[in-house]
Backbone as CSV, one residue per row, in Angstrom:
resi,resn,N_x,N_y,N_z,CA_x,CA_y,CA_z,C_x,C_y,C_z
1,UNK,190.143,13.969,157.649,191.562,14.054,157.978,192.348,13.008,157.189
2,UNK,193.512,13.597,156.713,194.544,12.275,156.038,195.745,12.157,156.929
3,UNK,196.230,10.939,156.996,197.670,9.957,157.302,198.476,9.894,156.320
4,UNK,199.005,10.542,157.406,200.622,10.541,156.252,201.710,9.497,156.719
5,UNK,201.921,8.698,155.915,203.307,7.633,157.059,203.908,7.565,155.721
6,UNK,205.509,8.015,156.185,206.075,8.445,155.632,207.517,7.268,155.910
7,UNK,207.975,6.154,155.013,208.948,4.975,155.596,210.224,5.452,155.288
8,UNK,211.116,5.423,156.122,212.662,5.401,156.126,212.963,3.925,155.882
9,UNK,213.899,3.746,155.796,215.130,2.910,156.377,215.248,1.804,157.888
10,UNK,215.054,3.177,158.794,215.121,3.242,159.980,213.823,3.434,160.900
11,UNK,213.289,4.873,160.475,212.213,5.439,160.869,210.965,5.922,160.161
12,UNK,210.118,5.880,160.712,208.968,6.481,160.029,208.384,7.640,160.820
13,UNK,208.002,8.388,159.695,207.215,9.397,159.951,206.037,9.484,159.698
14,UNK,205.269,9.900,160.814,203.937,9.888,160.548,202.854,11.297,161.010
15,UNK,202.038,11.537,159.975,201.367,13.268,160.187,200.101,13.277,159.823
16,UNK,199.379,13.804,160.654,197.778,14.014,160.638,197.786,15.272,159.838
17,UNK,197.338,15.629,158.303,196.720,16.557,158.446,195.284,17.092,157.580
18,UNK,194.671,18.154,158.136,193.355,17.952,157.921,193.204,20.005,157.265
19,UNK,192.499,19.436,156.011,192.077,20.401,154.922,193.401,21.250,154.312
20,UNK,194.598,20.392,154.311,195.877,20.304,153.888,196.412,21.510,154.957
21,UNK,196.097,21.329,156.003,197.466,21.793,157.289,197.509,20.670,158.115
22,UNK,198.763,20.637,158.272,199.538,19.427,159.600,198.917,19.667,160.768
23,UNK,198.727,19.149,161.606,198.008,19.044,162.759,199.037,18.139,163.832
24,UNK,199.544,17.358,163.295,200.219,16.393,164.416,201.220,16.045,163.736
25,UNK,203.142,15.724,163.797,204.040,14.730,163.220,203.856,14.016,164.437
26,UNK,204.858,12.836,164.492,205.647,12.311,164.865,206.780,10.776,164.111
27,UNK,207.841,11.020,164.983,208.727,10.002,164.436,209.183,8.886,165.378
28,UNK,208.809,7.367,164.923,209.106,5.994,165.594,209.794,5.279,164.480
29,UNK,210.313,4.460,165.604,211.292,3.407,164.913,210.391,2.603,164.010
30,UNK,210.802,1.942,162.796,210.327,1.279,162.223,209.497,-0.131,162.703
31,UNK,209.773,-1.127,163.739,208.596,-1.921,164.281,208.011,-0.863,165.372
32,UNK,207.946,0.385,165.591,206.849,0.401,166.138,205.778,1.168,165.743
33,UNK,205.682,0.896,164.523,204.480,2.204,163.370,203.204,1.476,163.770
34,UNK,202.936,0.079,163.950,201.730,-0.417,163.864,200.943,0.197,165.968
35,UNK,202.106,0.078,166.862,201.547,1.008,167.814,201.110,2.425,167.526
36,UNK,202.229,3.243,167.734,201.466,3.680,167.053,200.552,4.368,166.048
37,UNK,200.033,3.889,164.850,198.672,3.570,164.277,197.667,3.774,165.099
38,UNK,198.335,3.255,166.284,196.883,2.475,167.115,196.637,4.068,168.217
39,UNK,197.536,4.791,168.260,197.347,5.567,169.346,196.717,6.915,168.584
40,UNK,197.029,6.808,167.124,196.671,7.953,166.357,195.243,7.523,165.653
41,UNK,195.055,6.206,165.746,193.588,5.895,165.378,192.256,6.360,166.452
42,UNK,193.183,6.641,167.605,192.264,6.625,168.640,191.977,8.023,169.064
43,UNK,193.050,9.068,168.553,193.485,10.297,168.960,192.244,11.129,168.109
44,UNK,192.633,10.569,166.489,192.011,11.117,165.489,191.464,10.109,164.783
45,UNK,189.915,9.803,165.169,188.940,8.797,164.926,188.240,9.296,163.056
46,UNK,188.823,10.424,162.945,188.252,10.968,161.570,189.156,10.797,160.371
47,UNK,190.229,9.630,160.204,190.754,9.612,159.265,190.356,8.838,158.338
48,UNK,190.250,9.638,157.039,189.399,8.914,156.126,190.286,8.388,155.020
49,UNK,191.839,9.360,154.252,192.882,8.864,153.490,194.038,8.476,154.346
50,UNK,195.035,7.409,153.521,196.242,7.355,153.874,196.835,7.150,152.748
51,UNK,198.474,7.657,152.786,199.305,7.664,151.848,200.216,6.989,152.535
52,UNK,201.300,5.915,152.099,202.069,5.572,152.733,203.024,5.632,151.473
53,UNK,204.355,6.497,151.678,205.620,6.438,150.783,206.612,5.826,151.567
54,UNK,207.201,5.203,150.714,208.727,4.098,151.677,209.610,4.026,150.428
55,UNK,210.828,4.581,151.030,212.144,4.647,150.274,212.633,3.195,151.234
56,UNK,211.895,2.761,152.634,212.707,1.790,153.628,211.939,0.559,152.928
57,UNK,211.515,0.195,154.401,210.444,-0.829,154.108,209.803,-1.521,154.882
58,UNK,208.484,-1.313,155.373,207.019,-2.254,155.792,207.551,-3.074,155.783
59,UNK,207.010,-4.337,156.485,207.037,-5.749,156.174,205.382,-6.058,155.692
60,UNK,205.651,-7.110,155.051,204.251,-7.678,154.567,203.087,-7.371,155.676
61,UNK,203.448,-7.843,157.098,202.483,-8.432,157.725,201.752,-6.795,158.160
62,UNK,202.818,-6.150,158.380,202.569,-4.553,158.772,201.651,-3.666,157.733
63,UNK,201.815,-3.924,156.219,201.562,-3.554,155.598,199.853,-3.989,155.210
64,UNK,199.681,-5.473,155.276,198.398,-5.814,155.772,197.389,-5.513,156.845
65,UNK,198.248,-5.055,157.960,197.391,-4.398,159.146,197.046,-3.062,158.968
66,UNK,197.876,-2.011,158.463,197.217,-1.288,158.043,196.061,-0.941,157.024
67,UNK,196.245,-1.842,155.678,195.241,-1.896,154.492,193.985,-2.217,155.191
68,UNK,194.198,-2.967,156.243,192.683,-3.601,156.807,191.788,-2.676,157.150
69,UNK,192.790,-1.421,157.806,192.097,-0.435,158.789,191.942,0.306,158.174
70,UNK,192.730,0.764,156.973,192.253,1.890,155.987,192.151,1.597,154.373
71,UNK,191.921,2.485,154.217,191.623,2.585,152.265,193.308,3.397,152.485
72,UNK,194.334,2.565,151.639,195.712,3.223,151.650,195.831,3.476,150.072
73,UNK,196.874,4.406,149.762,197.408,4.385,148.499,199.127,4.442,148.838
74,UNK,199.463,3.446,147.959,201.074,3.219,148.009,201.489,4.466,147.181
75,UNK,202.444,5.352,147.124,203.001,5.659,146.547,203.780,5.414,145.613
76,UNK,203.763,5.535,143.860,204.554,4.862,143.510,204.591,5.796,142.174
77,UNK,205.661,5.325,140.959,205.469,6.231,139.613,204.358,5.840,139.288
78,UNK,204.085,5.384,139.074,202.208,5.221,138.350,201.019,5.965,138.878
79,UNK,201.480,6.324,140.480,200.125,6.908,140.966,200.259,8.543,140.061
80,UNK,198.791,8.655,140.135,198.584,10.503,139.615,199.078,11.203,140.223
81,UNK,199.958,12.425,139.584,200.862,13.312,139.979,200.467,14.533,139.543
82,UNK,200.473,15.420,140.231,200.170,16.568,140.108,200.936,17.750,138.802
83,UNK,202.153,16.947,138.483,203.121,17.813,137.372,203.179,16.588,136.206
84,UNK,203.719,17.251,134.982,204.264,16.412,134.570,205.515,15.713,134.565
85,UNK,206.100,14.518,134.035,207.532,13.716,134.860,208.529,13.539,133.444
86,UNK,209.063,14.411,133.192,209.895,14.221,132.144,211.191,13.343,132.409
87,UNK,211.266,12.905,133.995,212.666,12.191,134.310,212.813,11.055,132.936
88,UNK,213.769,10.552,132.782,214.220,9.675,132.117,213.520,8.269,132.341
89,UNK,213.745,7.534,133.484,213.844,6.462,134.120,212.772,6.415,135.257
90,UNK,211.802,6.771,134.783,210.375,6.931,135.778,210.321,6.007,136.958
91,UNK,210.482,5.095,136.394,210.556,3.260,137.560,211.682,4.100,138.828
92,UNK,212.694,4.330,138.391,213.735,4.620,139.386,214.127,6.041,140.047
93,UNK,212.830,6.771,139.992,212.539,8.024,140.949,212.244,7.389,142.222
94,UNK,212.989,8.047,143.014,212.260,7.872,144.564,211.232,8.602,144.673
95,UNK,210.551,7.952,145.174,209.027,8.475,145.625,208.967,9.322,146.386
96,UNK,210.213,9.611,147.167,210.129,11.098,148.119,210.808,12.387,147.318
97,UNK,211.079,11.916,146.348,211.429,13.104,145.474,210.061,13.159,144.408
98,UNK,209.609,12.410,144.492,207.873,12.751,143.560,207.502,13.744,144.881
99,UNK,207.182,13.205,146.256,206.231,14.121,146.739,206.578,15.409,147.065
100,UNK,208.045,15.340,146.785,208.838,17.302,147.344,208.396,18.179,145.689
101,UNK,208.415,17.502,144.608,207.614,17.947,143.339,206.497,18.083,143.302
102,UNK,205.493,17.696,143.827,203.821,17.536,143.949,203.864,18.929,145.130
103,UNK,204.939,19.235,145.996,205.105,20.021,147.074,204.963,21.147,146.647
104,UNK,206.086,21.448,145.345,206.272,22.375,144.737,205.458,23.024,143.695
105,UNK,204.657,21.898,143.450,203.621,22.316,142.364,202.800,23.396,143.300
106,UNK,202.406,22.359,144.219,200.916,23.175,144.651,201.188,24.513,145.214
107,UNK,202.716,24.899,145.609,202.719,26.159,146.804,203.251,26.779,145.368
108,UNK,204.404,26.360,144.650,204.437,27.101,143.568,204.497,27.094,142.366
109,UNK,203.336,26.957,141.980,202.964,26.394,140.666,203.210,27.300,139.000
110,UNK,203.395,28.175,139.373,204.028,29.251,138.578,204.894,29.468,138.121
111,UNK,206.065,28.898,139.235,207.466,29.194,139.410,208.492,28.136,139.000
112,UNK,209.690,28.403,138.763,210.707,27.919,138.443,211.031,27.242,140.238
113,UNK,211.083,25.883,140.149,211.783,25.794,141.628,212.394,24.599,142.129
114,UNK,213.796,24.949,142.437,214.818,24.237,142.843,214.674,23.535,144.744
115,UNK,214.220,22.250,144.589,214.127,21.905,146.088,215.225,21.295,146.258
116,UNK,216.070,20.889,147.838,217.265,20.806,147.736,216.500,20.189,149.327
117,UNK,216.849,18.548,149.367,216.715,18.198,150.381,217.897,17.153,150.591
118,UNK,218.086,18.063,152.251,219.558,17.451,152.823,219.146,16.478,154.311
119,UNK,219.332,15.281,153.259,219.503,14.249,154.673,220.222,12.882,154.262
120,UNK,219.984,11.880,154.317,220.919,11.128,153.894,221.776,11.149,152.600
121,UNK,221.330,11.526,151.396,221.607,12.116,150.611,221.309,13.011,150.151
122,UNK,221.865,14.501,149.694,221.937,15.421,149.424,220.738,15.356,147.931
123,UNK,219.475,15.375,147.783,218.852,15.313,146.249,218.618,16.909,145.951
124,UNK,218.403,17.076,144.431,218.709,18.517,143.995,217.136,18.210,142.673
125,UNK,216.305,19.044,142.973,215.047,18.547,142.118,214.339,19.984,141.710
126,UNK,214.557,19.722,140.010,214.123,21.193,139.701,212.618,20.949,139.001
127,UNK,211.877,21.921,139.119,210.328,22.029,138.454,210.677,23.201,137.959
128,UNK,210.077,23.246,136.310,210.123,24.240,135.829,208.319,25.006,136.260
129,UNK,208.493,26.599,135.699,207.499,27.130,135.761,205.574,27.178,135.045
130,UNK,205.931,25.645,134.131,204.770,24.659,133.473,204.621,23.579,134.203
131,UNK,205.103,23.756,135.441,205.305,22.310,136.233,205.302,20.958,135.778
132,UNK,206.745,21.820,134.866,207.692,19.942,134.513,208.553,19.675,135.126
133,UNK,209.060,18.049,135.810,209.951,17.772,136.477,210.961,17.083,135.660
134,UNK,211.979,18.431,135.610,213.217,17.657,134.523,214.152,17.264,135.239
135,UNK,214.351,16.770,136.793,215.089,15.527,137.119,215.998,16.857,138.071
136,UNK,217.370,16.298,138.413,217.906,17.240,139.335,219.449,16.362,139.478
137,UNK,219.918,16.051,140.591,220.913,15.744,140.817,221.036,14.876,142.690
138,UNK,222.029,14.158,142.552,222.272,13.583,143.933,223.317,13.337,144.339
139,UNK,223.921,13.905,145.766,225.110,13.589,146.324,225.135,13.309,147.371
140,UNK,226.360,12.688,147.798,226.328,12.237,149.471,225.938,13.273,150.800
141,UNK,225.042,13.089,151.476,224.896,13.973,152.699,226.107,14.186,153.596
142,UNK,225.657,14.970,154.192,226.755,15.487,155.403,227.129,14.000,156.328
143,UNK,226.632,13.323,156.953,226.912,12.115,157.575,227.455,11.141,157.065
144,UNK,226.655,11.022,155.540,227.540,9.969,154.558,228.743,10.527,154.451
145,UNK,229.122,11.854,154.718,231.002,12.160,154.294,231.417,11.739,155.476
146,UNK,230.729,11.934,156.537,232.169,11.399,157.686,231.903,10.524,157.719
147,UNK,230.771,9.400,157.626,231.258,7.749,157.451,232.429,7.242,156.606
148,UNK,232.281,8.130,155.827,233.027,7.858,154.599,234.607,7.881,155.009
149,UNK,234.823,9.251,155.539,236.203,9.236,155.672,236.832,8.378,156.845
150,UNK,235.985,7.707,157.576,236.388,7.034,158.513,236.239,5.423,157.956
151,UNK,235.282,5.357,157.392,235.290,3.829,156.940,236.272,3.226,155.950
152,UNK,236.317,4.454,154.850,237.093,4.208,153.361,238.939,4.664,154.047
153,UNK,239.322,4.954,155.194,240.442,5.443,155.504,240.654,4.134,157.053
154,UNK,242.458,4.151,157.069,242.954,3.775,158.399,242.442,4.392,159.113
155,UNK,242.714,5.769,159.517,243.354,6.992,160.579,242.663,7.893,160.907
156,UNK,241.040,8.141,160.172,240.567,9.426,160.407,239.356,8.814,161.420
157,UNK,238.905,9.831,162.209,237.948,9.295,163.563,236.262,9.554,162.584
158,UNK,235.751,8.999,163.358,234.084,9.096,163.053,233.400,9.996,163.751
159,UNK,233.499,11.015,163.316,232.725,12.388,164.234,231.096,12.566,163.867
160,UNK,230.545,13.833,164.961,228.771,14.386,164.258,229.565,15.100,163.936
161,UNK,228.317,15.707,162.982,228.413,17.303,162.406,228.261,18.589,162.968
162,UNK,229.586,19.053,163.246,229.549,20.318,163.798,230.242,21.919,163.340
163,UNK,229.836,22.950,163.433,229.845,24.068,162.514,231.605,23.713,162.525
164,UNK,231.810,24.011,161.474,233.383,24.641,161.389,233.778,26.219,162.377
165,UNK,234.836,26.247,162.978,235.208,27.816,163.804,235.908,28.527,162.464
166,UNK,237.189,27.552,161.553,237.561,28.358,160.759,237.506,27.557,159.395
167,UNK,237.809,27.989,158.235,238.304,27.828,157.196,239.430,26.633,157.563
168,UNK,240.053,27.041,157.826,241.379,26.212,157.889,241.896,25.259,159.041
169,UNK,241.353,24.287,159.131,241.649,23.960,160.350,243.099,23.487,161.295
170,UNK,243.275,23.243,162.175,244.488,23.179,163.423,244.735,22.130,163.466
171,UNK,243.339,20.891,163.157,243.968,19.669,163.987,243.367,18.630,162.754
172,UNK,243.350,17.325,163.500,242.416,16.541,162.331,241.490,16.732,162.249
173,UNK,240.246,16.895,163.460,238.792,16.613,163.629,238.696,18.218,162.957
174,UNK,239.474,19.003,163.470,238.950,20.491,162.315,238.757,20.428,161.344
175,UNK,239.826,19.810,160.628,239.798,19.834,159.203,238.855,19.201,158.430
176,UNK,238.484,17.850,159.367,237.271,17.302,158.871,236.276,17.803,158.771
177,UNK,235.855,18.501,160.153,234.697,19.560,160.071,234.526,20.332,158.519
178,UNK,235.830,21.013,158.493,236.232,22.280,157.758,235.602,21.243,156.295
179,UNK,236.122,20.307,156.332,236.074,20.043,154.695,234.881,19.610,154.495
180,UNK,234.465,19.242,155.255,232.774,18.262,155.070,232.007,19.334,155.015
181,UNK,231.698,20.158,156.183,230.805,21.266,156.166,230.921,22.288,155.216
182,UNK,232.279,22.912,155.201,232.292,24.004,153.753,231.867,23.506,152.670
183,UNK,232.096,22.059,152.613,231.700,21.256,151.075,230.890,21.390,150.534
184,UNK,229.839,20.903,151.818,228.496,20.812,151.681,227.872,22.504,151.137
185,UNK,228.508,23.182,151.935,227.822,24.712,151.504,228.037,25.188,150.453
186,UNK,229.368,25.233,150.310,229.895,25.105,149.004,228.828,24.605,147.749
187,UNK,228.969,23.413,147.928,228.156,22.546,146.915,226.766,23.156,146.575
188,UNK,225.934,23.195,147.767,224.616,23.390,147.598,224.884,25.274,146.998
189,UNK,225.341,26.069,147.469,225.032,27.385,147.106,225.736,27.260,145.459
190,UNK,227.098,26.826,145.507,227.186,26.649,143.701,226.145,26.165,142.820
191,UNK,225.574,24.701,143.499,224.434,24.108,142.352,223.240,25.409,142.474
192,UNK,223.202,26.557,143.382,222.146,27.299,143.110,222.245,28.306,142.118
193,UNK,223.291,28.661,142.297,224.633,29.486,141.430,224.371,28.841,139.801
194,UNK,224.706,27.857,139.175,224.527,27.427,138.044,222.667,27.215,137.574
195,UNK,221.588,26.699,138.737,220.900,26.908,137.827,219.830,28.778,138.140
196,UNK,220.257,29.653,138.461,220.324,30.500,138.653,220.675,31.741,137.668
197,UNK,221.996,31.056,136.771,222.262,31.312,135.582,221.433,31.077,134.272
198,UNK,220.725,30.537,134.617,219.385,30.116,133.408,218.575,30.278,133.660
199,UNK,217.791,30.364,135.395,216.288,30.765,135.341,217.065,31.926,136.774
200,UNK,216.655,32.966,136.206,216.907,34.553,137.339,215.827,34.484,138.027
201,UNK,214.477,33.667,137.904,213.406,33.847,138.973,213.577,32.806,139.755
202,UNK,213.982,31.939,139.963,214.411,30.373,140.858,213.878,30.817,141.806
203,UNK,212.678,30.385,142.503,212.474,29.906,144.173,213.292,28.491,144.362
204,UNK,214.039,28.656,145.822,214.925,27.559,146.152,214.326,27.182,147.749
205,UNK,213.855,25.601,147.766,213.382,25.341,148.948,214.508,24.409,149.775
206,UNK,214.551,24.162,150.836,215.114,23.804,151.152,215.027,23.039,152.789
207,UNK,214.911,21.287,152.662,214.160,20.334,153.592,215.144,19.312,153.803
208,UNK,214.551,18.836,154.099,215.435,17.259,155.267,215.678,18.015,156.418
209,UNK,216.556,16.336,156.923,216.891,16.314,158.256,217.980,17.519,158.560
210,UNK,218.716,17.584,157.585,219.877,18.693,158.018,219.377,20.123,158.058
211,UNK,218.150,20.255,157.150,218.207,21.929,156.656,217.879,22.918,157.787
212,UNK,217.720,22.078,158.870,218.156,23.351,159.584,219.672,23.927,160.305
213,UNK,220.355,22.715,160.452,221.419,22.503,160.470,222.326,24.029,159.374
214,UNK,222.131,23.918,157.999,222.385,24.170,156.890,221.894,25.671,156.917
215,UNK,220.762,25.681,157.031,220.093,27.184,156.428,220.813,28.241,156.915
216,UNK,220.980,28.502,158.216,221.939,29.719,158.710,222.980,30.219,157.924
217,UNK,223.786,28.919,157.353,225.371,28.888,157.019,225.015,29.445,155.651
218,UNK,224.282,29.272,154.630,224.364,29.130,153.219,224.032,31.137,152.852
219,UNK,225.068,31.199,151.608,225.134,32.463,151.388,223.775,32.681,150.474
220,UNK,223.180,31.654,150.142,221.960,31.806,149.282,220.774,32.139,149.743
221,UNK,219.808,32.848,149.092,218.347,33.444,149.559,217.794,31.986,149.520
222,UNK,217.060,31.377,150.396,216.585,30.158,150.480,214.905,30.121,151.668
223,UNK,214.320,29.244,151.149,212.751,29.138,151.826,213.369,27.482,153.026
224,UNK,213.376,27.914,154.156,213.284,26.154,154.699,211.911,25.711,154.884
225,UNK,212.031,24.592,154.774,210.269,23.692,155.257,210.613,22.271,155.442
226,UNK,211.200,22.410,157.081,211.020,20.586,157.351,209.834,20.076,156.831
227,UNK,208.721,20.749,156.664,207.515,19.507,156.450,206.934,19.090,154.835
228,UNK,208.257,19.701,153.904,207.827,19.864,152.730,207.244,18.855,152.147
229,UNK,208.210,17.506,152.250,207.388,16.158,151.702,206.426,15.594,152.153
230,UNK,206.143,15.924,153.645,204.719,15.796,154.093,203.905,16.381,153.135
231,UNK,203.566,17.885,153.459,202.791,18.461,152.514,202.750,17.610,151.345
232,UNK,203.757,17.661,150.692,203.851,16.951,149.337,202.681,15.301,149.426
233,UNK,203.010,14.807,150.011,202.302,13.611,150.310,200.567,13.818,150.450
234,UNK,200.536,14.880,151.243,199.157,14.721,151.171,198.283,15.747,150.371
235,UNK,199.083,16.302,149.671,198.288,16.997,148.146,198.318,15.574,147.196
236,UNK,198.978,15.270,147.084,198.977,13.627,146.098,197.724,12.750,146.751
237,UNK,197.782,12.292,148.330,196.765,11.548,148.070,194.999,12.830,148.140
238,UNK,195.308,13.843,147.994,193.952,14.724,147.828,193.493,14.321,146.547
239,UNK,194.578,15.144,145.912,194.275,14.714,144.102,193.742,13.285,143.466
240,UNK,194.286,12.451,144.282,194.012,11.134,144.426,192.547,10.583,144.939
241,UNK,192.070,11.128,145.833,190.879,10.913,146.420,189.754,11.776,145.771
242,UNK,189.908,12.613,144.998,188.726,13.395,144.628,188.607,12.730,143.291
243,UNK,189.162,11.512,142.804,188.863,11.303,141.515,187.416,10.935,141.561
């Protein structure tokens, strides 16, 4: 069985899975990953890999308690990747956009494919059908816009995200809705729209925290998979372990 702990910011995610299907998530606050560790060490006594990716961040001491207990591999540009990485600026890929590419390799390795994961920021990551990763695009998420308009403004309130009723809205908090949410749809079905225009076979996946939020609304043919960068994670440390 492999461990997947997966670092936010905030939270971590963490997933058992065994002969590459998920078996178990769950999500804790960032001091409490080393509990539990301890409750999933005990649950599932057969874990033999771990991958740990962090866009957040471990602390030293955390990061030592785990190495003790397992054989870990950090995620990073240097580790072996399943595609090749034509990005520009290798050092400054996030590592959770390596593992939604390693994602894409393995389910579609054939294919032209546009992953589009919506959560704190909106990332846009294309693999061509030789599984090269020629880089993608990034914009603010749905939450980052209404921080935004409330922080960067006097007058406008700090709302969640909730569907728009119309196009046009009545009041303030409508309009906010209206503009944030159409934006977002907007945005994502155009960027599918342009590269769509160059590859007519595009599989388009589509993950994070929002996409389910998202998937209903969007006029585009689209695959969802909350667990894509999981997966992704633990085909990397497979490939990784059979060296």
């Amino acid at each position: 069985m492999n461990l997947i702990i997966d670092v936010g910011n905030s939270f971590v995610k963490l997933a058992i899975f065994h002969k590459g299907v998920i078996k178990y998530k769950v999500t804790v606050e960032l001091e409490l990953v080393l509990k539990q560790l301890e409750v999933l060490s005990q649950a599932y006594g057969a874990i033999k890999g771990v991958i740990i990716s962090s866009v957040g961040g471990l602390t030293k001491s955390d990061l030592e308690a785990i190495n003790k207990r397992y054989n870990v591999l950090l995620l990073d540009y240097q580790t072996k990747l399943p595609f090749k990485n034509c990005y520009k600026t290798p050092k400054t890929l996030g590592v959770d956009r390596l593992a939604l590419v390693s994602a894409a390799t393995k389910q579609y390795s054939s294919c032209n494919v546009l992953i589009i994961d919506a959560g704190t920021c909106i990332t846009y990551d294309f693999k061509s059908d030789d599984n090269s990763y020629l880089g993608g695009a990034i914009s603010p998420g749905i939450h980052m816009r209404y921080k935004s308009l409330h922080n960067l403004t006097a007058n406008l309130p700090l709302l969640k995200a909730s569907t728009p009723k119309y196009i046009t809205g009545g009041s303030t908090e409508e309009s906010i809705h209206s503009g944030v949410i159409h934006g977002v749809l907007s945005e994502i079905d155009g960027a599918i729209e342009l590269y769509k225009l160059k590859y007519s076979d595009l599989t388009v996946i589509l993950t994070g925290g929002d996409a389910k939020f998202l998937s209903k609304q969007l006029k585009s043919s689209i695959f969802a998979n909350s667990n894509f960068l999981l997966e992704g994670l633990d085909y990397i440390l497979q490939i990784n372990s059979n060296e």
